[in-house]
NUVEX-942570 format. One line per 4 residues: number of its first residue (from 1); their letters; for each residue x, y, z of N, C-alpha, C. Coordinates in Angstrom, 3 decimals. Example, Ala and Ser with C-alpha at 12.3 -4.5 7.8 and 13.67 -1.06 7.14 Angstrom:
2
1	as	13.190:-5.690:7.800:12.300:-4.500:7.800:13.200:-3.300:7.800; 12.850:-2.250:7.080:13.670:-1.060:7.140:12.900:0.030:7.870
END
This chain:
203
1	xxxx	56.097:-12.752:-58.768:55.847:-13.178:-57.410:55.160:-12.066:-56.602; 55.744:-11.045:-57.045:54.738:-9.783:-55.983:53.575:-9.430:-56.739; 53.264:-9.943:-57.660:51.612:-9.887:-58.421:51.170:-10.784:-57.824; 51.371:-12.056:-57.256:50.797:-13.041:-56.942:50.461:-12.719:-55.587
5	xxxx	51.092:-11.976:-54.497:51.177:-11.774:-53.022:50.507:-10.704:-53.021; 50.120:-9.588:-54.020:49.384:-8.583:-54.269:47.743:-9.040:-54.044; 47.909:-10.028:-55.319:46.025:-10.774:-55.382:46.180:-11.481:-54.466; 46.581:-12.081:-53.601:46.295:-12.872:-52.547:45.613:-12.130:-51.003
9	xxxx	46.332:-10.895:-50.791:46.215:-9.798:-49.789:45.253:-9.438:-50.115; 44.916:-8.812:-51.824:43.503:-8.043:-51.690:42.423:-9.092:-52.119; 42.599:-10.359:-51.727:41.376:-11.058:-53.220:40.038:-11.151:-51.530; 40.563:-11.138:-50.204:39.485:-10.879:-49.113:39.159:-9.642:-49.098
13	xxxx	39.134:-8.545:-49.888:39.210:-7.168:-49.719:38.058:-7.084:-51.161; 37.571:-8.205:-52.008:36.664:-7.910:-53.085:35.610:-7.719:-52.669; 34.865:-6.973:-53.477:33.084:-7.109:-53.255:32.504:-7.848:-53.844; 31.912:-9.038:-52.887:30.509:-9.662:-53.535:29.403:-8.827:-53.168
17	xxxx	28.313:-9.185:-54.220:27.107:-8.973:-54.177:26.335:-9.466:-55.083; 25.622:-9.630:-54.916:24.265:-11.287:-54.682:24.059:-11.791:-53.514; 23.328:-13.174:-54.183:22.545:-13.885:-53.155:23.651:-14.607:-52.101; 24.073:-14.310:-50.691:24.890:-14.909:-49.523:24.730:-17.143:-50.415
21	xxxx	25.946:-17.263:-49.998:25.923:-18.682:-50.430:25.439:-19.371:-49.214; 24.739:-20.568:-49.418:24.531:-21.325:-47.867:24.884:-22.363:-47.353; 25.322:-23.098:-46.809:25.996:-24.218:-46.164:25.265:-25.208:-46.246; 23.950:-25.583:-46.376:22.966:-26.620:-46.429:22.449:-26.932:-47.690
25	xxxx	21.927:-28.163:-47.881:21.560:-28.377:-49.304:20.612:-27.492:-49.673; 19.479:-26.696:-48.688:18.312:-25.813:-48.496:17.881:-25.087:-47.412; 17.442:-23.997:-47.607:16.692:-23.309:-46.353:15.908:-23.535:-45.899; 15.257:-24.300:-44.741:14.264:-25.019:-43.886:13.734:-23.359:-43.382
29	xxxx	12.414:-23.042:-44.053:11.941:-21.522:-43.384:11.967:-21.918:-42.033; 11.898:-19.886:-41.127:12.334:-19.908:-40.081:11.452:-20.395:-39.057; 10.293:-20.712:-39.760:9.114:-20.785:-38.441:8.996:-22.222:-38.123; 9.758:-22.872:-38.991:9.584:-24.505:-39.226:11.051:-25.221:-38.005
33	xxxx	11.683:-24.040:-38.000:12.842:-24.933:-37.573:12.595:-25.413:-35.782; 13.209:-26.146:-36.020:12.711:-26.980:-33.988:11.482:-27.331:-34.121; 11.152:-27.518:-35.145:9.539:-28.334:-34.832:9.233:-29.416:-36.196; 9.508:-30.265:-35.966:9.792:-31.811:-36.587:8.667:-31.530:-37.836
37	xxxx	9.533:-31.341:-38.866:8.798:-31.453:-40.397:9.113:-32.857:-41.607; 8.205:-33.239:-42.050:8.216:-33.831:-43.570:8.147:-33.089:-44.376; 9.263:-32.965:-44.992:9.563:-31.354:-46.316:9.408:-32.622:-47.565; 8.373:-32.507:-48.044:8.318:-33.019:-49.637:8.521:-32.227:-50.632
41	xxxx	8.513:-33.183:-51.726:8.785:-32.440:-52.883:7.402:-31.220:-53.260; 6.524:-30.892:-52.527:5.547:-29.969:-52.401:6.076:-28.612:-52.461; 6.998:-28.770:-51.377:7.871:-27.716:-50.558:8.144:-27.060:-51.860; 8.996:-27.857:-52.546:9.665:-27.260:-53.827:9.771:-27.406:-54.994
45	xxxx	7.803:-26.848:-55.000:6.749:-26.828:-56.163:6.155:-25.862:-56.655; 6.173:-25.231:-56.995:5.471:-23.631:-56.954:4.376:-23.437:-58.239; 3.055:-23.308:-58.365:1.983:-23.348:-59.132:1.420:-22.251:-58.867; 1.797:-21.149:-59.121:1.171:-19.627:-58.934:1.397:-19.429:-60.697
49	xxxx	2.026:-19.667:-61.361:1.911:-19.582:-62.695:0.689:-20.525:-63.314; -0.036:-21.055:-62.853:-1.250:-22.249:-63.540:-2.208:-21.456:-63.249; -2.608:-20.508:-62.692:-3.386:-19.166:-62.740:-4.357:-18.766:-63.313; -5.026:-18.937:-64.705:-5.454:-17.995:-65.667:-5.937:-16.853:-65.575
53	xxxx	-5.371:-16.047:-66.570:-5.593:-15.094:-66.254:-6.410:-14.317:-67.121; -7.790:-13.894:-66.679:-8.344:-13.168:-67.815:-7.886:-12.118:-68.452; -8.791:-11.950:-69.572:-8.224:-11.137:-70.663:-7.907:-9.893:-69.539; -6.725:-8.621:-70.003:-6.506:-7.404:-69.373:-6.298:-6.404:-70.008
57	xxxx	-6.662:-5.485:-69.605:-6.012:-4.200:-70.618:-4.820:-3.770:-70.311; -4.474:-4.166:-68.759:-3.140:-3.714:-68.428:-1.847:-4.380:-68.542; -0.482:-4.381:-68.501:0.894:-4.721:-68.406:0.552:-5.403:-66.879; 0.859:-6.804:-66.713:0.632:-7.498:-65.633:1.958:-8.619:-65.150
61	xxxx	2.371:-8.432:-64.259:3.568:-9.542:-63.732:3.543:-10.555:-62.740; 3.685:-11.639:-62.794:2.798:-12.811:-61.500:4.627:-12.670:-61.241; 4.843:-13.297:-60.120:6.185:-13.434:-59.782:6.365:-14.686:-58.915; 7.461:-15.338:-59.017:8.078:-16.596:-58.164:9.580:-16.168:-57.512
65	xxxx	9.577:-15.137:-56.765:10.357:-15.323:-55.847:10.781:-15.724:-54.669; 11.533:-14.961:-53.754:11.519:-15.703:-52.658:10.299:-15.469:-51.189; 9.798:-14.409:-52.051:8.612:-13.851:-51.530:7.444:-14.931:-51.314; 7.151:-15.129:-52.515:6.183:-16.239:-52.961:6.241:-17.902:-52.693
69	xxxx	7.783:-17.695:-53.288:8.350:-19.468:-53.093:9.431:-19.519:-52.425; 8.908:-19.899:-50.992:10.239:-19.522:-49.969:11.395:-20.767:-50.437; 10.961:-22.183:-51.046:12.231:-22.693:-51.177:12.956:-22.262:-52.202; 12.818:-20.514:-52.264:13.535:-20.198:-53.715:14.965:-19.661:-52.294
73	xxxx	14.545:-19.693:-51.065:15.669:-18.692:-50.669:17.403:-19.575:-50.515; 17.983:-18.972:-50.704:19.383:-19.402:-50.768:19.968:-20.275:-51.967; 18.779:-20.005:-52.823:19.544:-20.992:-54.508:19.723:-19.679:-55.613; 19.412:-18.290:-55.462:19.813:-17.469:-56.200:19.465:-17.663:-57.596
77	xxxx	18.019:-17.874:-57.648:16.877:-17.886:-58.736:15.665:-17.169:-58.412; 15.499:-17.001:-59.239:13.843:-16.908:-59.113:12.923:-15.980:-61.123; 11.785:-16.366:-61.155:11.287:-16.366:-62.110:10.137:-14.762:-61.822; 9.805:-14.349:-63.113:8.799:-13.191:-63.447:8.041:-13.744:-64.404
81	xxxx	6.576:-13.904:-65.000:5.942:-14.126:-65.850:5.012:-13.107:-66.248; 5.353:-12.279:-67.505:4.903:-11.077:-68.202:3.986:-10.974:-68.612; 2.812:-10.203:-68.915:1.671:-10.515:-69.686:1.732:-8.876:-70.487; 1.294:-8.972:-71.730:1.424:-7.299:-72.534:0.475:-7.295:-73.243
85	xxxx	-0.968:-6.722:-72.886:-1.946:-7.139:-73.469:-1.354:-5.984:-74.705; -1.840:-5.663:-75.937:-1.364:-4.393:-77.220:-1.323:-3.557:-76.786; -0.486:-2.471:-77.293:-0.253:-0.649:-77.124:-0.144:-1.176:-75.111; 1.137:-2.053:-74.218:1.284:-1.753:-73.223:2.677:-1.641:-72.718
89	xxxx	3.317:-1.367:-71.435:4.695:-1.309:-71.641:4.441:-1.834:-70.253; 6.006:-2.196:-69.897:6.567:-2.472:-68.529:7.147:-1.000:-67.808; 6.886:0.057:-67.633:7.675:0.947:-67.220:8.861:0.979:-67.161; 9.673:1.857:-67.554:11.174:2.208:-67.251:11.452:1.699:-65.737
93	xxxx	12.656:0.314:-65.165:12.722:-0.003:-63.922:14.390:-0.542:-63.982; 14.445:-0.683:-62.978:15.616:-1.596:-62.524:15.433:-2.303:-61.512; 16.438:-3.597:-61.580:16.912:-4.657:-60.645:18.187:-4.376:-59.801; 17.995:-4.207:-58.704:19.421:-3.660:-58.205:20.075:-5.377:-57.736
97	xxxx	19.673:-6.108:-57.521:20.640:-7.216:-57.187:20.522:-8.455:-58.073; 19.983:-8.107:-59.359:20.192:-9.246:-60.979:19.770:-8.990:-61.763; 20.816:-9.297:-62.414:20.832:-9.498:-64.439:19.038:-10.219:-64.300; 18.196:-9.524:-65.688:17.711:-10.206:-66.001:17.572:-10.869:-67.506
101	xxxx	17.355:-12.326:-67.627:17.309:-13.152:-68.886:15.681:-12.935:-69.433; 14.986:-12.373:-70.210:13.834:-12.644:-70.609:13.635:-13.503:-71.906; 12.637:-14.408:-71.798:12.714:-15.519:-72.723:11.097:-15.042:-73.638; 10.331:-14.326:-74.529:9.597:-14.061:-75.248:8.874:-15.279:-75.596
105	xxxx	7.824:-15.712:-75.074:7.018:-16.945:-75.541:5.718:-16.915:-76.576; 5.162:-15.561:-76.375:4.025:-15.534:-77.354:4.162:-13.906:-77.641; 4.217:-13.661:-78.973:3.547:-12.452:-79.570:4.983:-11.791:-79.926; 5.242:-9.912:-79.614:6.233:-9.310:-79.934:6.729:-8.260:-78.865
109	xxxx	8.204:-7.848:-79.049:8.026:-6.856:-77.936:9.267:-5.872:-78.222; 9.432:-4.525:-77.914:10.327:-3.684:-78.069:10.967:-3.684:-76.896; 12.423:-3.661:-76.741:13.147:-3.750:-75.307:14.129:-3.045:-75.585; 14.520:-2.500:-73.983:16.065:-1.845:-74.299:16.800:-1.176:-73.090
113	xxxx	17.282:-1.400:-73.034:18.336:-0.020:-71.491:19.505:0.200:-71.851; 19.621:1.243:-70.445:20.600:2.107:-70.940:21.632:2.175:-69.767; 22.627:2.082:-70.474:24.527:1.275:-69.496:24.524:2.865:-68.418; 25.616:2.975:-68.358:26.003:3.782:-67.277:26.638:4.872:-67.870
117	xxxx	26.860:4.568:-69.230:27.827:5.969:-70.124:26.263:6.519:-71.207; 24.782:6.110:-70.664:24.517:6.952:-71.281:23.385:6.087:-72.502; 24.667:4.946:-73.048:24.331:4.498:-74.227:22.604:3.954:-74.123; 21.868:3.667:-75.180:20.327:3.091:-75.129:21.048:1.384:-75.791
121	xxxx	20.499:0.615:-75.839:20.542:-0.461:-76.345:19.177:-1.028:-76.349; 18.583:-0.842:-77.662:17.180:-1.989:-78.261:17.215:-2.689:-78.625; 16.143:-3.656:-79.200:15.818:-4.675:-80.107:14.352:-5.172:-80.122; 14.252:-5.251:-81.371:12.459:-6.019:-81.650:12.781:-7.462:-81.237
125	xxxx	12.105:-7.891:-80.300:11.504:-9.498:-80.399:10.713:-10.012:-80.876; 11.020:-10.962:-81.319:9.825:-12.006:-81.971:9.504:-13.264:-80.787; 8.797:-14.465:-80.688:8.747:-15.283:-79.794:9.690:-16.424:-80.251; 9.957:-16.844:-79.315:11.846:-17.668:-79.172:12.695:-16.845:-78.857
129	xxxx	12.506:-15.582:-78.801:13.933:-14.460:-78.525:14.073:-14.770:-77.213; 15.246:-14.618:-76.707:16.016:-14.004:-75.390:16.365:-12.559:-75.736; 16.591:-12.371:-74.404:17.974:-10.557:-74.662:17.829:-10.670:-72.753; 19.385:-10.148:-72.625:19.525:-9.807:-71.186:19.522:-8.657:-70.848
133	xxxx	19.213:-8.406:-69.932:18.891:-6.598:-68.899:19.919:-6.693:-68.102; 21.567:-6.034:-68.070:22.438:-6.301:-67.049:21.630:-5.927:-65.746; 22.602:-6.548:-64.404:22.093:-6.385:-63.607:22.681:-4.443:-63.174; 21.009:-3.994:-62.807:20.851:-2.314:-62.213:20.628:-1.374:-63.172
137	xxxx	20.663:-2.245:-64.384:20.339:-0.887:-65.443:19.073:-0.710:-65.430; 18.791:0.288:-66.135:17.179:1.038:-65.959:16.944:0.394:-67.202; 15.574:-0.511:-67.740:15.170:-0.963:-68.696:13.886:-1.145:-68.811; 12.882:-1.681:-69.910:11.815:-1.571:-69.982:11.325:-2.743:-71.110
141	xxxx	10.206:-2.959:-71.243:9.243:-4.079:-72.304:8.203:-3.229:-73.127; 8.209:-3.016:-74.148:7.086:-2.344:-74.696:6.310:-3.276:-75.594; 5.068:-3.561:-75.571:4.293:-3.970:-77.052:3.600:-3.035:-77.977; 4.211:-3.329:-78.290:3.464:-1.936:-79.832:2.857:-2.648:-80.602
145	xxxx	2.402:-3.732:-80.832:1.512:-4.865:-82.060:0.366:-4.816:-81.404; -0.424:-5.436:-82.366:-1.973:-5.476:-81.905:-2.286:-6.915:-81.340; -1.316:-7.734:-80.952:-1.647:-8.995:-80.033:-1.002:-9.307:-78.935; -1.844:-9.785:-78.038:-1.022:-9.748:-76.761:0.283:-10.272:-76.876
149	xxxx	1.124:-10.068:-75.950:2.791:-10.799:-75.501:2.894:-11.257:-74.603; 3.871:-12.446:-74.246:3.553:-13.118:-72.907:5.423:-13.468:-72.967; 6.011:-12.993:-71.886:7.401:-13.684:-71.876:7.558:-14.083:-70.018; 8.550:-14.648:-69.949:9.350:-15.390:-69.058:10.733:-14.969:-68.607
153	xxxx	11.202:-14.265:-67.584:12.154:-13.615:-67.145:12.584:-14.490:-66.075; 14.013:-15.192:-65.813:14.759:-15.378:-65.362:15.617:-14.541:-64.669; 15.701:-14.503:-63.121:16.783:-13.459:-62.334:17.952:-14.404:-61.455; 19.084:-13.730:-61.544:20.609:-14.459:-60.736:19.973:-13.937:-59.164
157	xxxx	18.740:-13.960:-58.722:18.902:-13.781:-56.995:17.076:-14.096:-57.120; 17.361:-15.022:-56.046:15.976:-15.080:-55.299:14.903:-14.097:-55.139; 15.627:-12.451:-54.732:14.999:-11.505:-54.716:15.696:-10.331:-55.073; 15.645:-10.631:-56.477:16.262:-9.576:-57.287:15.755:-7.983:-57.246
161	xxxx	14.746:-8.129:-56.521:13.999:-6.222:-56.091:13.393:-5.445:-57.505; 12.726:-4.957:-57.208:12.574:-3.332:-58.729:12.380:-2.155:-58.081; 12.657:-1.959:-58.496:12.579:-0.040:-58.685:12.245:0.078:-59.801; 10.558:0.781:-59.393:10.241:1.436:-60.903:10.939:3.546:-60.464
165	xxxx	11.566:3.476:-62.164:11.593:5.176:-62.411:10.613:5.844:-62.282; 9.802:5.876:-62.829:8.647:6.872:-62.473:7.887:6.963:-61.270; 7.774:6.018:-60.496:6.771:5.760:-59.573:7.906:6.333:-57.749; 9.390:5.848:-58.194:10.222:6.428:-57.537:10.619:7.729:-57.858
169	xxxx	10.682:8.136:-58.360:10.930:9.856:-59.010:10.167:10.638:-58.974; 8.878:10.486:-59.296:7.442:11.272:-58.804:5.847:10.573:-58.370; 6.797:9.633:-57.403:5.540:8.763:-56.766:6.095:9.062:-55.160; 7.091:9.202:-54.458:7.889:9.298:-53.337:7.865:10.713:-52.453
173	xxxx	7.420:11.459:-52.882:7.721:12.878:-51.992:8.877:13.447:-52.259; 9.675:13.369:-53.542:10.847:14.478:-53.760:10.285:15.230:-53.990; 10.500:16.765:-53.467:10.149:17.612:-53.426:9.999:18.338:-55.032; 8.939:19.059:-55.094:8.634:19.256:-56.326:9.724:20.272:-57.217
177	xxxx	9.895:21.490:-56.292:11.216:22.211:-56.963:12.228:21.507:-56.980; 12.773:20.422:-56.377:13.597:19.679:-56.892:13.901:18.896:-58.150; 12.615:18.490:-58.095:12.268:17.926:-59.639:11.702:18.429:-60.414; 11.371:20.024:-60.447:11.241:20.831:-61.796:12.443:21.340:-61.921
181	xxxx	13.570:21.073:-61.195:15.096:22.031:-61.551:15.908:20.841:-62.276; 15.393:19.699:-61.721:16.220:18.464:-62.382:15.705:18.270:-63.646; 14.348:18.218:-64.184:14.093:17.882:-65.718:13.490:19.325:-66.018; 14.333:20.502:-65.792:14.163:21.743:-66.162:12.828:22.044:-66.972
185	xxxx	11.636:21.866:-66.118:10.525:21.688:-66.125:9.997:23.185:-65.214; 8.668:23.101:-64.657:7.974:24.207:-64.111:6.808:23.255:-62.749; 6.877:23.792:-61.969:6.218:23.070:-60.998:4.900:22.545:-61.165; 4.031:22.801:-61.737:2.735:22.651:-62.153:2.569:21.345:-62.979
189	xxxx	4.322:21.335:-63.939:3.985:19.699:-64.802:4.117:18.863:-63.724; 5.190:19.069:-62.681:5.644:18.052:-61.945:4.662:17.406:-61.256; 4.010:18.702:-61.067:2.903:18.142:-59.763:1.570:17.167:-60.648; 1.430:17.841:-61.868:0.581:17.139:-63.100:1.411:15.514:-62.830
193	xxxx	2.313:15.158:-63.054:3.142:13.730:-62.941:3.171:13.311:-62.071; 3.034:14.024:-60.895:2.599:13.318:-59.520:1.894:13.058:-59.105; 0.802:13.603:-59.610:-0.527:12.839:-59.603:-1.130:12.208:-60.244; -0.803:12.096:-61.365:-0.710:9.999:-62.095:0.088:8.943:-61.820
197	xxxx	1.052:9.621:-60.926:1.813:8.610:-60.809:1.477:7.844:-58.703; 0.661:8.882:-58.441:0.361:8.537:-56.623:-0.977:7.730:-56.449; -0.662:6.481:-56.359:-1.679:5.843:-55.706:-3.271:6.360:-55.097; -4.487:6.591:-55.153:-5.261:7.778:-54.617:-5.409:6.394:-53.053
201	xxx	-5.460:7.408:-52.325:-5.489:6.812:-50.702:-6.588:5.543:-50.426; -6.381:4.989:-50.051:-7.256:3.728:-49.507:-8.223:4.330:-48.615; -9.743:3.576:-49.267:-10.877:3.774:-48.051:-11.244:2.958:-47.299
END
């Protein structure tokens, strides 16, 4: 009985985190509301994936979130569609607010992250594979074959976010002796990594 009066006291004291649940069958965006709409099934259609996309040399990601497809907001979905032209990777990244499901549709791919104690976890894909990316771990997509790869990623939040590692670590302004003392390095590589990794300024 005092286990039961225990979880009862603290079970308002848990942490959620994800997508807020919502009271309505859908989110009517904000600019729409007070001003008399016909919401069709248009609304909640999304064709940014029918695209084509020419051939690339680079690692490329179209996305359907809530960014893109606002009736994604308050259903705690949303989609990534991968492209890996050979010899490309997804950078080392994380999702801070969802697991992701990737579904491998054409070609091959090396995947893997790493938990919180450290551990790596890989695997080769073939097409039909799944494998999940818990949600916040640092993970990545590599193609190492000589034909393109194309997969399909599934996320538990509308706007599941990324953080890329590299581009946050020496794309941001941490100071450079900071980050030659952290990967016990010498200032000169760092700054070498910071400048492949910095955007060159807009004209």
């Amino acid at each position: 009985m005092v286990l039961v009066a225990i979880a009862l006291v603290s079970a308002p004291l848990a942490a959620v985190a994800g997508d807020p649940d919502i009271l309505t069958d859908f989110v009517v965006p904000t600019t729409l509301i007070g001003i008399p709409i016909n919401i069709t099934g248009d609304y909640f259609t999304y064709t940014g994936f029918r695209r084509a996309t020419a051939s690339m040399a680079e690692f490329t990601v179209s996305k359907a979130s809530m960014a893109e497809f606002p009736a994604l907001n308050g259903q705690s979905v949303s989609y990534a569609k991968l492209r890996f032209p050979p010899s490309t990777v997804n950078p080392t990244h994380t999702h801070p607010r969802a697991a992701e499901l990737l579904l491998l549709l054409e070609g091959t791919l090396s995947v893997g992250f790493v938990d919180t104690a450290g551990k790596l976890y890989t695997k080769d894909l073939v097409a039909g594979d799944m494998f999940v990316f818990p949600k916040g771990m640092v993970h990545y997509q590599s193609n190492q074959g000589s034909r393109p790869a194309m997969a399909l990623s599934a996320f538990g939040s509308a706007a599941a976010g990324t953080v890329s590692v590299p581009v946050t670590v020496f794309g941001t302004g941490v100071d450079d002796f900071v980050l030659a003392k952290s990967f016990k390095t010498d200032v000169p590589t760092v700054q070498k990594l910071k400048e492949a990794l910095t955007p060159p300024p807009k004209k």
